[in-house]
PDB file of N, H, CA, C and O in Angstrom:
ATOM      1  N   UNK A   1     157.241 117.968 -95.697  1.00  0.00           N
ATOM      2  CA  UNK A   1     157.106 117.515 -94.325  1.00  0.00           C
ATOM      3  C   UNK A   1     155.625 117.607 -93.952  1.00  0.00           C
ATOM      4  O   UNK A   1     154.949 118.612 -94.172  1.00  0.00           O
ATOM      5  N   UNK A   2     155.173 116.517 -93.384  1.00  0.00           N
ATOM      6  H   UNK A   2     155.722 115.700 -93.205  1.00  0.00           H
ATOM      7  CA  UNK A   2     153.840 116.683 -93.109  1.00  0.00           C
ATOM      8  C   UNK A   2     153.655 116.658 -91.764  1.00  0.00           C
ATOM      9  O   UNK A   2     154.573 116.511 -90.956  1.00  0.00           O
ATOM     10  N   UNK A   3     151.895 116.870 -91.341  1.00  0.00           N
ATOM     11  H   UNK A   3     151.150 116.990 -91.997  1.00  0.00           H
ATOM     12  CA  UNK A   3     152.111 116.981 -89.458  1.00  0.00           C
ATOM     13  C   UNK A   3     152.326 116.195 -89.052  1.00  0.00           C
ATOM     14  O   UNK A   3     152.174 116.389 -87.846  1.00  0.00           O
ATOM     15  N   UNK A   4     152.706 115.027 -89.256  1.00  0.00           N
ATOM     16  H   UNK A   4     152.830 114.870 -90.236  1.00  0.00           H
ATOM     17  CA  UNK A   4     153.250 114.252 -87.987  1.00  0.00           C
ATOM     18  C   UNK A   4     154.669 114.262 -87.758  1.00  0.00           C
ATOM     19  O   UNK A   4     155.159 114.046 -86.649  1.00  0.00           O
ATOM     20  N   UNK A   5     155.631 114.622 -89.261  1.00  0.00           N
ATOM     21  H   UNK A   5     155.233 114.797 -90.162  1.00  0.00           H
ATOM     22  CA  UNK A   5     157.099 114.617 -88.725  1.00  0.00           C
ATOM     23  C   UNK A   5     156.987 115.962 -88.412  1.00  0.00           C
ATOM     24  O   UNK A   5     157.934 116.037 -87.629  1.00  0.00           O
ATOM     25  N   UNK A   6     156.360 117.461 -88.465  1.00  0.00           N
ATOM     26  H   UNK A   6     155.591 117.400 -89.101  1.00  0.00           H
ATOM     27  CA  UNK A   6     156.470 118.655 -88.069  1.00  0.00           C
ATOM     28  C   UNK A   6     156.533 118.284 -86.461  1.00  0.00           C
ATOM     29  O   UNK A   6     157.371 118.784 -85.710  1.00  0.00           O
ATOM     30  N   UNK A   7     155.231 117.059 -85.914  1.00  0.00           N
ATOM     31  H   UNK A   7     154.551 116.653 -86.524  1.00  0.00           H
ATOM     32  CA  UNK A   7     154.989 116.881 -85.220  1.00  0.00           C
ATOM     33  C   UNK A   7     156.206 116.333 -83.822  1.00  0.00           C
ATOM     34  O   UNK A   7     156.266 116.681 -82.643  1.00  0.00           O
ATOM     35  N   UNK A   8     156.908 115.514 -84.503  1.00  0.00           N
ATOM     36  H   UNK A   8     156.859 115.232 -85.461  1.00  0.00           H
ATOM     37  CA  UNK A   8     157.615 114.521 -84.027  1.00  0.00           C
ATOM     38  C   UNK A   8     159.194 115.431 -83.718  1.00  0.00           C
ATOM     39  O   UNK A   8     160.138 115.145 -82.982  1.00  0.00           O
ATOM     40  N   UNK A   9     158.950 116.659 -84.678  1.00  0.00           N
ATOM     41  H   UNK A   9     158.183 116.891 -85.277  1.00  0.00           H
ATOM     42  CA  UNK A   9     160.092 117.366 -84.361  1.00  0.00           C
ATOM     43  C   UNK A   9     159.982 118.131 -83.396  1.00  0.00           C
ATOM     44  O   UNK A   9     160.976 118.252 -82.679  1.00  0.00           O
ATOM     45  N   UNK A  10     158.605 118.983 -83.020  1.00  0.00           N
ATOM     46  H   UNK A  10     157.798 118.884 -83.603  1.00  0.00           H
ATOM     47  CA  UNK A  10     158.424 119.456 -81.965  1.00  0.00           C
ATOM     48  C   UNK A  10     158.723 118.540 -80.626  1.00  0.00           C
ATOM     49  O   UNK A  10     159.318 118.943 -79.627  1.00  0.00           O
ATOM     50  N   UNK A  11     158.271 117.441 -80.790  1.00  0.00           N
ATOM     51  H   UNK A  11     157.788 117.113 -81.602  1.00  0.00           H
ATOM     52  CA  UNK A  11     158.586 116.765 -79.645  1.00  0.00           C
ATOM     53  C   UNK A  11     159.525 116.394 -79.382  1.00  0.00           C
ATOM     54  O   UNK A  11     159.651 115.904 -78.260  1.00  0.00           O
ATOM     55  N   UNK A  12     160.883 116.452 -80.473  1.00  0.00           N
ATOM     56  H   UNK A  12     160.780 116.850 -81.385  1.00  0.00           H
ATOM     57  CA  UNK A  12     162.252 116.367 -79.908  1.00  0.00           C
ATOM     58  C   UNK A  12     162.927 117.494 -79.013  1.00  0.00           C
ATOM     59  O   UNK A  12     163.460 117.555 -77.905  1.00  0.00           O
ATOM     60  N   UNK A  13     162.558 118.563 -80.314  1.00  0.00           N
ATOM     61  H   UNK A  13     162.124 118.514 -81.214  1.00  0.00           H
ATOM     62  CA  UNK A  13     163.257 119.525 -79.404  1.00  0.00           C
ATOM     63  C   UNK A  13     162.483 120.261 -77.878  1.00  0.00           C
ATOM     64  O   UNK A  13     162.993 121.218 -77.295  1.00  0.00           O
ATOM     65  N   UNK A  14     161.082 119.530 -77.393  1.00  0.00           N
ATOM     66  H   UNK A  14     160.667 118.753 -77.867  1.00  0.00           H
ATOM     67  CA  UNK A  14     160.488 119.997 -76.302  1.00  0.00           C
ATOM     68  C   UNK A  14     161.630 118.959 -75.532  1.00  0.00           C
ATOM     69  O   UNK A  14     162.062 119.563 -74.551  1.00  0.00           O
ATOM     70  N   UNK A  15     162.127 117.883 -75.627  1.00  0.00           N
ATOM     71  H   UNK A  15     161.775 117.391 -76.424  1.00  0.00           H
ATOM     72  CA  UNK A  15     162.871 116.676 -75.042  1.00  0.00           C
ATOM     73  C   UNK A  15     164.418 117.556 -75.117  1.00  0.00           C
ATOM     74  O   UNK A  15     165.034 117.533 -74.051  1.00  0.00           O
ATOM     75  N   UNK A  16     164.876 118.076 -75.901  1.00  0.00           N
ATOM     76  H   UNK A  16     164.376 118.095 -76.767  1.00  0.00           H
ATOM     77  CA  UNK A  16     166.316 118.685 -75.483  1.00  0.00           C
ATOM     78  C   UNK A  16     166.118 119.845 -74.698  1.00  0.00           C
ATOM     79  O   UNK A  16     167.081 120.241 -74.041  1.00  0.00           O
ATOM     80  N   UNK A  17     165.102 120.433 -74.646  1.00  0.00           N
ATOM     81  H   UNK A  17     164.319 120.111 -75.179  1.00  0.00           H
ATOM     82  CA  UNK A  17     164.987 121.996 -74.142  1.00  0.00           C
ATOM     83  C   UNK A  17     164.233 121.128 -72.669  1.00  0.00           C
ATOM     84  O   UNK A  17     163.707 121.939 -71.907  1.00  0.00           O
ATOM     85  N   UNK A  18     164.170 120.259 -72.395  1.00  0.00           N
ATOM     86  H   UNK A  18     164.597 119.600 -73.014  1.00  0.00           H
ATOM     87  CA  UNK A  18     163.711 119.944 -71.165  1.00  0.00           C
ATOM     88  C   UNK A  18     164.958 119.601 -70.484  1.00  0.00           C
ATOM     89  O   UNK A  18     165.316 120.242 -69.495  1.00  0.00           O
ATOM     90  N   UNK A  19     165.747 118.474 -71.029  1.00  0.00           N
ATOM     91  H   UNK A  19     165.456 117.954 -71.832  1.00  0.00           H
ATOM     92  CA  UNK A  19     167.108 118.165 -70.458  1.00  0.00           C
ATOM     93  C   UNK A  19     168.228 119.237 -70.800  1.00  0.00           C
ATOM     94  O   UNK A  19     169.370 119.013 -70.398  1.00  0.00           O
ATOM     95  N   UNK A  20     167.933 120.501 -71.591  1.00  0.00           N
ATOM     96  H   UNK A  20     167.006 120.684 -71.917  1.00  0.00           H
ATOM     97  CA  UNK A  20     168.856 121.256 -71.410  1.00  0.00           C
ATOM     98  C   UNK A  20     168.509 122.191 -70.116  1.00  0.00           C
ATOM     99  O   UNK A  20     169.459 122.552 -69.421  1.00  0.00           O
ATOM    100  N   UNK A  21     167.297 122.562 -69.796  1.00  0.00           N
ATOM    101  H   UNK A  21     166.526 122.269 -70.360  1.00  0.00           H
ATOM    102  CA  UNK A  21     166.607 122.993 -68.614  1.00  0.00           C
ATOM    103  C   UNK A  21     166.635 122.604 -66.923  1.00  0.00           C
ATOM    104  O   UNK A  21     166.345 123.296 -65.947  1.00  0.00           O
ATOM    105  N   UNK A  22     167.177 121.012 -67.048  1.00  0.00           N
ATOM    106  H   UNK A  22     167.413 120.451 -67.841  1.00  0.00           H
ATOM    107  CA  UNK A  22     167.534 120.238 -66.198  1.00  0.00           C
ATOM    108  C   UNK A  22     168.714 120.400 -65.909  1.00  0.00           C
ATOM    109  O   UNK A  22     169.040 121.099 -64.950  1.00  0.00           O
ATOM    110  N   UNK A  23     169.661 119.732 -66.747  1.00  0.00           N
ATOM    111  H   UNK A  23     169.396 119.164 -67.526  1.00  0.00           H
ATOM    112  CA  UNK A  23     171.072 120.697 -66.495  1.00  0.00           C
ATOM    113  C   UNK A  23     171.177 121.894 -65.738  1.00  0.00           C
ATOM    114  O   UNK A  23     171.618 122.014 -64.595  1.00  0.00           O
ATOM    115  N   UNK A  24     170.646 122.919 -66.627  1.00  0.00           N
ATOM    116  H   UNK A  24     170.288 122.822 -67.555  1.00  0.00           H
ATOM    117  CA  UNK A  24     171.164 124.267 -66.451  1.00  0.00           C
ATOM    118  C   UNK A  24     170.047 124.408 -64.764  1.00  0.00           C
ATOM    119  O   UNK A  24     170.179 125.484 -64.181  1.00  0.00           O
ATOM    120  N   UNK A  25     169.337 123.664 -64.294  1.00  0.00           N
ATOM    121  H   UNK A  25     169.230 122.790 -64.768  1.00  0.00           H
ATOM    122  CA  UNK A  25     169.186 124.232 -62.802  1.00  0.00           C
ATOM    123  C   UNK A  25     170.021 123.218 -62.096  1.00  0.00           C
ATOM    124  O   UNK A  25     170.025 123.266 -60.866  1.00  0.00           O
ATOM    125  N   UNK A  26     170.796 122.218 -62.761  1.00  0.00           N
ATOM    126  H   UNK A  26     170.793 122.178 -63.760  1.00  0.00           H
ATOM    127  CA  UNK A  26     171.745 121.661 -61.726  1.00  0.00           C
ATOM    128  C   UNK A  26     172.898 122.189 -61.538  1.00  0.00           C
ATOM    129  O   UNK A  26     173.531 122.157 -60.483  1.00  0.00           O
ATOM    130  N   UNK A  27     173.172 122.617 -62.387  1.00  0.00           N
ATOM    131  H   UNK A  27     172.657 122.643 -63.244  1.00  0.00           H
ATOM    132  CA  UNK A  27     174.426 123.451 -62.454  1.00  0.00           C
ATOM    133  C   UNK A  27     174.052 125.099 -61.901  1.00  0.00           C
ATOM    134  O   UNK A  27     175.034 125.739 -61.524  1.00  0.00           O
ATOM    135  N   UNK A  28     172.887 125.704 -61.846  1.00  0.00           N
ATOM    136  H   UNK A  28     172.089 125.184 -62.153  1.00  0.00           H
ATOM    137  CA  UNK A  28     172.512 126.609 -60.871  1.00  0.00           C
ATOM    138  C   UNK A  28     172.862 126.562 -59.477  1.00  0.00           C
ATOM    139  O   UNK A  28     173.525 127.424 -58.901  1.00  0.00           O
ATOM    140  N   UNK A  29     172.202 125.109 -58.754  1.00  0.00           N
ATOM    141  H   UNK A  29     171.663 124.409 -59.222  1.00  0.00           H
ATOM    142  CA  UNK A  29     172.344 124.888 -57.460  1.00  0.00           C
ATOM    143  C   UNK A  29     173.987 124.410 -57.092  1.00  0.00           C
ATOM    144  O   UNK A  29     174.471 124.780 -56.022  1.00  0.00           O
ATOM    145  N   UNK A  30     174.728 123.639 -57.974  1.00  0.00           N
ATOM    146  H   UNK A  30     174.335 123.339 -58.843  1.00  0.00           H
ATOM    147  CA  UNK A  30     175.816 123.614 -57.346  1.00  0.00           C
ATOM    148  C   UNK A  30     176.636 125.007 -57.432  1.00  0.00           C
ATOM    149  O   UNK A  30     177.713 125.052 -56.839  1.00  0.00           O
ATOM    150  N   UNK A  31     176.094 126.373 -58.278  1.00  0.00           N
ATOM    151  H   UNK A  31     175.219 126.337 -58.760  1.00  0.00           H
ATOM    152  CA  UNK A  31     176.961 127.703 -57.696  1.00  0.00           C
ATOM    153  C   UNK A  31     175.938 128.156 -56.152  1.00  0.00           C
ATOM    154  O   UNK A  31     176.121 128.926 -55.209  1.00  0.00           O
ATOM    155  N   UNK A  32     175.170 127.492 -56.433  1.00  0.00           N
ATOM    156  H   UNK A  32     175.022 126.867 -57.199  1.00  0.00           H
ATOM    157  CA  UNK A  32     174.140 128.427 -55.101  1.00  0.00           C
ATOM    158  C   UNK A  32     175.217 127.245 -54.121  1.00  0.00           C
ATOM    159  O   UNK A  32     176.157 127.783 -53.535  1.00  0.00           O
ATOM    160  N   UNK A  33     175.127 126.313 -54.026  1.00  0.00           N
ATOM    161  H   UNK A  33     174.364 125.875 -54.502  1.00  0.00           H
ATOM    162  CA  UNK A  33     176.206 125.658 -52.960  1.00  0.00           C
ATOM    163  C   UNK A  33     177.459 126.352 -52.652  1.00  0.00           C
ATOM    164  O   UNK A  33     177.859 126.761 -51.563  1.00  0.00           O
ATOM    165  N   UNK A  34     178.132 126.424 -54.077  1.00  0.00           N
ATOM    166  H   UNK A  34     177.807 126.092 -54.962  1.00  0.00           H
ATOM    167  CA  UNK A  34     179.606 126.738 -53.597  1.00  0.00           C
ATOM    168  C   UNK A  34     179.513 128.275 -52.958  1.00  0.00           C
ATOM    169  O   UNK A  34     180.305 128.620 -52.081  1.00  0.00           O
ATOM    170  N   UNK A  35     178.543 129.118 -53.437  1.00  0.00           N
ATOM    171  H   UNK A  35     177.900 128.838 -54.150  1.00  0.00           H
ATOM    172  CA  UNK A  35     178.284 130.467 -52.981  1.00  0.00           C
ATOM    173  C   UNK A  35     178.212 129.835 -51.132  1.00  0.00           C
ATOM    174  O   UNK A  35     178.854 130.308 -50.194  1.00  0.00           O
ATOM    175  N   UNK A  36     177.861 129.419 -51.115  1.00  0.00           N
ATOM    176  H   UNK A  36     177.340 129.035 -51.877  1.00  0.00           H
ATOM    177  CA  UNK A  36     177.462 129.052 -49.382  1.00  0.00           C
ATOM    178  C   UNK A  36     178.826 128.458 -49.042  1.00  0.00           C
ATOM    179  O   UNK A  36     179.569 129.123 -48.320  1.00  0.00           O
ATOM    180  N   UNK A  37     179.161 127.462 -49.421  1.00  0.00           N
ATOM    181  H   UNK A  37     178.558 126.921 -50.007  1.00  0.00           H
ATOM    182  CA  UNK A  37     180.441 126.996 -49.021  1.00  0.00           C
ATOM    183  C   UNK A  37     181.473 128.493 -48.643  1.00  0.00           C
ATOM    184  O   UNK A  37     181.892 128.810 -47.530  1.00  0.00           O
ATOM    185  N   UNK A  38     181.601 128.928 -49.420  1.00  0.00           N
ATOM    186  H   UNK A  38     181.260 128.671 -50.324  1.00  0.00           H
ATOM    187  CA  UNK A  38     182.842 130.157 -49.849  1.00  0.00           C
ATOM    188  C   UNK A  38     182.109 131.095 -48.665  1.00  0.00           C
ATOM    189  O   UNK A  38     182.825 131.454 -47.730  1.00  0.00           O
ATOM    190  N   UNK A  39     180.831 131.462 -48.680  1.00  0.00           N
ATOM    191  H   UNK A  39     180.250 131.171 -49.440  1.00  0.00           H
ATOM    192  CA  UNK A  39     180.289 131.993 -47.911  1.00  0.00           C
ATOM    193  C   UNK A  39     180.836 131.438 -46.106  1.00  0.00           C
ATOM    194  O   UNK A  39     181.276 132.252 -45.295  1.00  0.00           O
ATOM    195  N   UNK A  40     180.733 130.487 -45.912  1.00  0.00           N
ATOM    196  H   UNK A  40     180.375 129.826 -46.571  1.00  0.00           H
ATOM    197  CA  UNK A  40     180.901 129.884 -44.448  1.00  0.00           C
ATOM    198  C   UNK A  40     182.506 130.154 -44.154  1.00  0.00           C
ATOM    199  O   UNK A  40     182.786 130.426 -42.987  1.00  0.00           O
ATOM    200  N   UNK A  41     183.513 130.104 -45.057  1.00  0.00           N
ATOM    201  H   UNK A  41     183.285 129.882 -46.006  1.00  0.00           H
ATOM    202  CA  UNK A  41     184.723 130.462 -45.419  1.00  0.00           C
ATOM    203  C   UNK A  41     185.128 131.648 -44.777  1.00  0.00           C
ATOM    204  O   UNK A  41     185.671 131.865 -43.693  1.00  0.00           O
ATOM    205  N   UNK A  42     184.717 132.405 -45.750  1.00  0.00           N
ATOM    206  H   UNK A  42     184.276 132.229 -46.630  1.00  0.00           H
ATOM    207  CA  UNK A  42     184.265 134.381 -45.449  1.00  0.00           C
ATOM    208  C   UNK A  42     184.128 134.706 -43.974  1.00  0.00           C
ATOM    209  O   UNK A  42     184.737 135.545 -43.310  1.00  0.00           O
ATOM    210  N   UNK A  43     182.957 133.638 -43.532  1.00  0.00           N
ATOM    211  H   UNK A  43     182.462 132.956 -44.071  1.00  0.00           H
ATOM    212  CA  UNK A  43     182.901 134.088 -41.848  1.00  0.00           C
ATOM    213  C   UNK A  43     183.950 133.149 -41.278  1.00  0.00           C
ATOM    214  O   UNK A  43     184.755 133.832 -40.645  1.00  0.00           O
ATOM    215  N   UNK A  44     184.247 131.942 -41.246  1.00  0.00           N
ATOM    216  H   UNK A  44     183.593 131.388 -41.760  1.00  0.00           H
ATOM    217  CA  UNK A  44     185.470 131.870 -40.509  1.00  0.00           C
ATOM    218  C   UNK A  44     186.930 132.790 -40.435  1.00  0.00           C
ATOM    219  O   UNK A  44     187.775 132.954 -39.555  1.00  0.00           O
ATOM    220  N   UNK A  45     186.780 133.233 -41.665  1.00  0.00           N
ATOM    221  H   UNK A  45     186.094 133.099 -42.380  1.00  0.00           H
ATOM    222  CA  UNK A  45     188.196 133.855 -42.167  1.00  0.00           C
ATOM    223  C   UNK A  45     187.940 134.994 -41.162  1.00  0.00           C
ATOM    224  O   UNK A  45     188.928 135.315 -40.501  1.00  0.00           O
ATOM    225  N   UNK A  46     186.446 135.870 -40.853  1.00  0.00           N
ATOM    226  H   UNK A  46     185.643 135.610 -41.390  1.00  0.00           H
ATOM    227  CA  UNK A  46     186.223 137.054 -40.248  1.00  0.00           C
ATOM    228  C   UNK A  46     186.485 136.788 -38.804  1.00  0.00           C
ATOM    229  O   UNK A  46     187.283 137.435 -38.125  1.00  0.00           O
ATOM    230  N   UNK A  47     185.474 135.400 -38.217  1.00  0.00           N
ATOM    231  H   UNK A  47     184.826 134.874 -38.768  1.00  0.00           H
ATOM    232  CA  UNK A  47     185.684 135.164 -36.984  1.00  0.00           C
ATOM    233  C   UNK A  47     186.989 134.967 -36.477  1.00  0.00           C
ATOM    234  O   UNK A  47     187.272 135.434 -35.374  1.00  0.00           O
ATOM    235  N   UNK A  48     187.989 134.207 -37.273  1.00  0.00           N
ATOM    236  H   UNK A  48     187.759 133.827 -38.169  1.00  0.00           H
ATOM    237  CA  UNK A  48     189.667 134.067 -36.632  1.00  0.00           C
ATOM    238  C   UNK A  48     190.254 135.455 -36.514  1.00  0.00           C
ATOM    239  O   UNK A  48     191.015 135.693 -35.577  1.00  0.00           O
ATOM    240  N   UNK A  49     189.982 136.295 -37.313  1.00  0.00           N
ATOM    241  H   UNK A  49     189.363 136.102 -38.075  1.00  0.00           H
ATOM    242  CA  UNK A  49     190.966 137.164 -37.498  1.00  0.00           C
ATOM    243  C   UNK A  49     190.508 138.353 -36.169  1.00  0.00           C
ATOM    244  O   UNK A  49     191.341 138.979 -35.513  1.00  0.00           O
ATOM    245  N   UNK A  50     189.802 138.400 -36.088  1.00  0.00           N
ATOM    246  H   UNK A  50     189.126 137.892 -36.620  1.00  0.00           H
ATOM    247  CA  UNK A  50     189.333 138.876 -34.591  1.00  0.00           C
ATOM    248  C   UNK A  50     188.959 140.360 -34.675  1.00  0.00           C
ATOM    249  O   UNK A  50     188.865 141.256 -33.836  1.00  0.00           O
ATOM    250  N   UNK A  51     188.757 140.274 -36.183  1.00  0.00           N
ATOM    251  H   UNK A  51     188.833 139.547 -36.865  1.00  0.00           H
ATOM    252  CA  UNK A  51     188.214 141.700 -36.701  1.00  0.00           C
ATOM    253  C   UNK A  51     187.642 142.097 -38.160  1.00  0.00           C
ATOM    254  O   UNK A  51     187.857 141.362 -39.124  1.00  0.00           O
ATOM    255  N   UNK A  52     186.981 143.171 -38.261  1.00  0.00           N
ATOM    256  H   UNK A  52     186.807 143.768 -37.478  1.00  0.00           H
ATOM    257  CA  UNK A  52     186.225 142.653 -39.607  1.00  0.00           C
ATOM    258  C   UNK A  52     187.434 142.606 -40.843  1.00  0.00           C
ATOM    259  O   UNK A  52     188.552 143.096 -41.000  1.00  0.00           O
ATOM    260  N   UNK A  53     186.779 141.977 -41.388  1.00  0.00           N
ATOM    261  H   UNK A  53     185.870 141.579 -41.260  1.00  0.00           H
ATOM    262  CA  UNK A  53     187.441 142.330 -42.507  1.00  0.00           C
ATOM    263  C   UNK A  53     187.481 143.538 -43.844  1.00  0.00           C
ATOM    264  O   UNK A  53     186.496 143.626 -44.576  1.00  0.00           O
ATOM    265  N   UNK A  54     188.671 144.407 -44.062  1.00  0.00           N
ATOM    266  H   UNK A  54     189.472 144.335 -43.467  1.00  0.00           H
ATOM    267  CA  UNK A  54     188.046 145.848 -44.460  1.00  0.00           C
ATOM    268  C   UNK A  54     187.130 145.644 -46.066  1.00  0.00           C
ATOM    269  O   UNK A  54     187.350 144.939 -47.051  1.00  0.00           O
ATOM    270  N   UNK A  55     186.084 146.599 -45.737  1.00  0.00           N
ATOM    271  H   UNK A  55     185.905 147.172 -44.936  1.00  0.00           H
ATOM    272  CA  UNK A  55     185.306 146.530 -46.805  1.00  0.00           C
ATOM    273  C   UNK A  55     186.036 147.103 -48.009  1.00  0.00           C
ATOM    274  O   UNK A  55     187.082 147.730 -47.842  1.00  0.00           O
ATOM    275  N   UNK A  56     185.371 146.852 -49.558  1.00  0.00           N
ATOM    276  H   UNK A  56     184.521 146.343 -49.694  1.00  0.00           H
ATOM    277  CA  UNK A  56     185.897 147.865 -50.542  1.00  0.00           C
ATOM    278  C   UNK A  56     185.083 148.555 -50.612  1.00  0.00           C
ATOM    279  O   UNK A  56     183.902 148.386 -50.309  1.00  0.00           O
ATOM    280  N   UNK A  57     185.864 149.897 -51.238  1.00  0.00           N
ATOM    281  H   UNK A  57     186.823 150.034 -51.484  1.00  0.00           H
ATOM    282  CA  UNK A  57     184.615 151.065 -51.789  1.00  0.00           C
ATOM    283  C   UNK A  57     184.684 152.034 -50.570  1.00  0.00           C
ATOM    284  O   UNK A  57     185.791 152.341 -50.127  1.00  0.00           O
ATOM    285  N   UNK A  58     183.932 152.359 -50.201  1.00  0.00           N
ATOM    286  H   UNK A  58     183.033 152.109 -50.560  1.00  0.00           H
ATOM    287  CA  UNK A  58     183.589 153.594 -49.422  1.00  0.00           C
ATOM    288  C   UNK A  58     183.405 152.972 -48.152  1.00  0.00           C
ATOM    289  O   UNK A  58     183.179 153.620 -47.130  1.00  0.00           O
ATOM    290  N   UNK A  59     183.510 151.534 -48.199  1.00  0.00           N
ATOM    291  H   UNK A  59     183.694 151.007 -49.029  1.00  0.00           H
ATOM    292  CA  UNK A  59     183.143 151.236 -46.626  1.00  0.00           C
ATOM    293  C   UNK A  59     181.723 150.349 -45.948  1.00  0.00           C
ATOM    294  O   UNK A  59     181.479 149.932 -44.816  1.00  0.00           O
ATOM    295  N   UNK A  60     181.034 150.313 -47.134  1.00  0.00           N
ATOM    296  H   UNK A  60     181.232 150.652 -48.054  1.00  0.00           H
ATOM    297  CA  UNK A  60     179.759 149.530 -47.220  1.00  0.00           C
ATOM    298  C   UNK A  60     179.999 148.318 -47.959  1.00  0.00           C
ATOM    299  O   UNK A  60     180.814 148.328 -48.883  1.00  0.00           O
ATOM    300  N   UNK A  61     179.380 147.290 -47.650  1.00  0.00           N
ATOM    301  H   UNK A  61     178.719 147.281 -46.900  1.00  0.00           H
ATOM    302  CA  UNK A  61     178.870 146.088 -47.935  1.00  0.00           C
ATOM    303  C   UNK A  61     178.916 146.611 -49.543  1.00  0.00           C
ATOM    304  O   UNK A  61     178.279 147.484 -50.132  1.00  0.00           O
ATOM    305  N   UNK A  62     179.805 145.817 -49.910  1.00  0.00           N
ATOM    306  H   UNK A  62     180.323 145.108 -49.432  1.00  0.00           H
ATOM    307  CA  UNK A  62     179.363 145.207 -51.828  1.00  0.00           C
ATOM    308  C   UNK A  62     178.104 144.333 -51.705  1.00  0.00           C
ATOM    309  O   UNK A  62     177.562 143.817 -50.728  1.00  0.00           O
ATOM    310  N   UNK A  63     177.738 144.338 -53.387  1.00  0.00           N
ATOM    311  H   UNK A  63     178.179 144.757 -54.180  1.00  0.00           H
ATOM    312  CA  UNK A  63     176.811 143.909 -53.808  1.00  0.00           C
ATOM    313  C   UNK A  63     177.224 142.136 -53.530  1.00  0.00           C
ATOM    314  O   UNK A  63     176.431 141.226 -53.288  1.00  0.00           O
ATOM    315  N   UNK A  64     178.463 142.077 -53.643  1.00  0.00           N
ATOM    316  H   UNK A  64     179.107 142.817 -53.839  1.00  0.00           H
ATOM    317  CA  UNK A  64     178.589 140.572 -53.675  1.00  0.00           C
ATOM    318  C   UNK A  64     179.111 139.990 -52.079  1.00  0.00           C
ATOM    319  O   UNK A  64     179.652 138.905 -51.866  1.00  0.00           O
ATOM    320  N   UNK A  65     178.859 140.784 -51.317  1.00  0.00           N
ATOM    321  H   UNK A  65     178.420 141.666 -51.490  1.00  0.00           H
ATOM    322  CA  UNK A  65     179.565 140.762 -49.528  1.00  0.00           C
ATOM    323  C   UNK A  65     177.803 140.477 -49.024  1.00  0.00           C
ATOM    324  O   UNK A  65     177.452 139.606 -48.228  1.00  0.00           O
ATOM    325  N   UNK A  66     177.053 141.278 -49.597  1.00  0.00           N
ATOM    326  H   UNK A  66     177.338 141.986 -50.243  1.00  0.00           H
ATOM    327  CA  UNK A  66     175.232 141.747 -49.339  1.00  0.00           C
ATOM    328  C   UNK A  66     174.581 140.370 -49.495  1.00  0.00           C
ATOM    329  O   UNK A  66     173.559 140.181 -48.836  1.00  0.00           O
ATOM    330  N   UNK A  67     175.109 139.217 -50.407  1.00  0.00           N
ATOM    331  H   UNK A  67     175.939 139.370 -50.943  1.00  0.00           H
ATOM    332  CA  UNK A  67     174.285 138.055 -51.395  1.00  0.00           C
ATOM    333  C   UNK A  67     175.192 136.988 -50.088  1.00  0.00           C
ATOM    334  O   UNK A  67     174.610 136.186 -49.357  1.00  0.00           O
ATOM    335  N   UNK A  68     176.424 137.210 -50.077  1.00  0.00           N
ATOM    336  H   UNK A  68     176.897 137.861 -50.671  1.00  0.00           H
ATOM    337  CA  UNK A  68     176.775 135.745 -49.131  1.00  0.00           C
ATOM    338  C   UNK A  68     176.299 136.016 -48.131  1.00  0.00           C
ATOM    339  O   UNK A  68     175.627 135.102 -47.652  1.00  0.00           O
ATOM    340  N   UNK A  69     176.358 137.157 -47.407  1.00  0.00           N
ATOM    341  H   UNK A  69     176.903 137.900 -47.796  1.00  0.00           H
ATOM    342  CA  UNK A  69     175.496 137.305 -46.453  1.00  0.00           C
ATOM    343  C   UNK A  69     173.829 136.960 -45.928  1.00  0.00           C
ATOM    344  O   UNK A  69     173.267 136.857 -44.837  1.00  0.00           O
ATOM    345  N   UNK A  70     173.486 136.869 -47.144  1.00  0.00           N
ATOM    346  H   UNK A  70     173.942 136.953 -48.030  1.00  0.00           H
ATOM    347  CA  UNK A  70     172.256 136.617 -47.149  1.00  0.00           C
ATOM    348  C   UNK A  70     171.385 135.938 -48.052  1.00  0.00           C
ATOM    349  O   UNK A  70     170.186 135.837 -47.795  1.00  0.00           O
ATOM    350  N   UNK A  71     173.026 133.994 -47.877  1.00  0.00           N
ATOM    351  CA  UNK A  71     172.399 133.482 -48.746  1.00  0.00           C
ATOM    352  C   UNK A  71     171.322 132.418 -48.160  1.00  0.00           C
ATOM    353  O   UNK A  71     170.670 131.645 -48.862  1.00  0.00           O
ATOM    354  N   UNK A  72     171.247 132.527 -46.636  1.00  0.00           N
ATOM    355  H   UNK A  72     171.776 133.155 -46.065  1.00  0.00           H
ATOM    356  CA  UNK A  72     170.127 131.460 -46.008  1.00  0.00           C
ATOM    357  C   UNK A  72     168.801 132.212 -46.618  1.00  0.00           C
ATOM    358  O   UNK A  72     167.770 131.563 -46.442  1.00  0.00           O
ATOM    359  N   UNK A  73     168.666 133.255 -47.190  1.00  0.00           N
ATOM    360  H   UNK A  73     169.504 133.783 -47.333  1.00  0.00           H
ATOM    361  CA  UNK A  73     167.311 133.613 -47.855  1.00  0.00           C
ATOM    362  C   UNK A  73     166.739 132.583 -49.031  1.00  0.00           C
ATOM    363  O   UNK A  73     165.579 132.454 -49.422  1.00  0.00           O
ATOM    364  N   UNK A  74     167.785 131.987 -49.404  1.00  0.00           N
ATOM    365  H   UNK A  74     168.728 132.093 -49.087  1.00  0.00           H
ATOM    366  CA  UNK A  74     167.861 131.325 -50.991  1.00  0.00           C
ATOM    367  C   UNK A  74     167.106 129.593 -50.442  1.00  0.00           C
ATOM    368  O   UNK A  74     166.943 128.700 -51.273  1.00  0.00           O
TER     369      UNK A  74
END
């Protein structure tokens, strides 16, 4: 193999690792969506019920109660 097909191979796989890179942040943002969707959910479900809803654990905010809460940061 000489440098130009060494060459030509690098430049394929910079071309799959780009469109595999593409993908994988589209498919990032549609969980950062549905996280928000499910999120807006969460507070209606809280606001109807006319009371909080009970935490797990000891009574504090989970790690995953902490993130919908505060996914307008994102």
């Amino acid at each position: 193999m000489d440098v130009f097909d060494t060459n030509s191979l690098v430049i394929e796989q910079a071309k799959a690792l780009r469109a595999e890179n593409s993908r994988m942040r589209e498919l990032a943002w549609a969980y950062v969506e549905q996280s928000r969707v499910l999120a807006r959910h969460l507070a209606a479900i809280r606001n109807q019920s006319g009371r909080a809803l009970p935490k797990m654990g000891d009574g504090h905010l989970t790690e995953i109660e902490r993130a919908l809460d505060n996914l307008d940061r994102w």
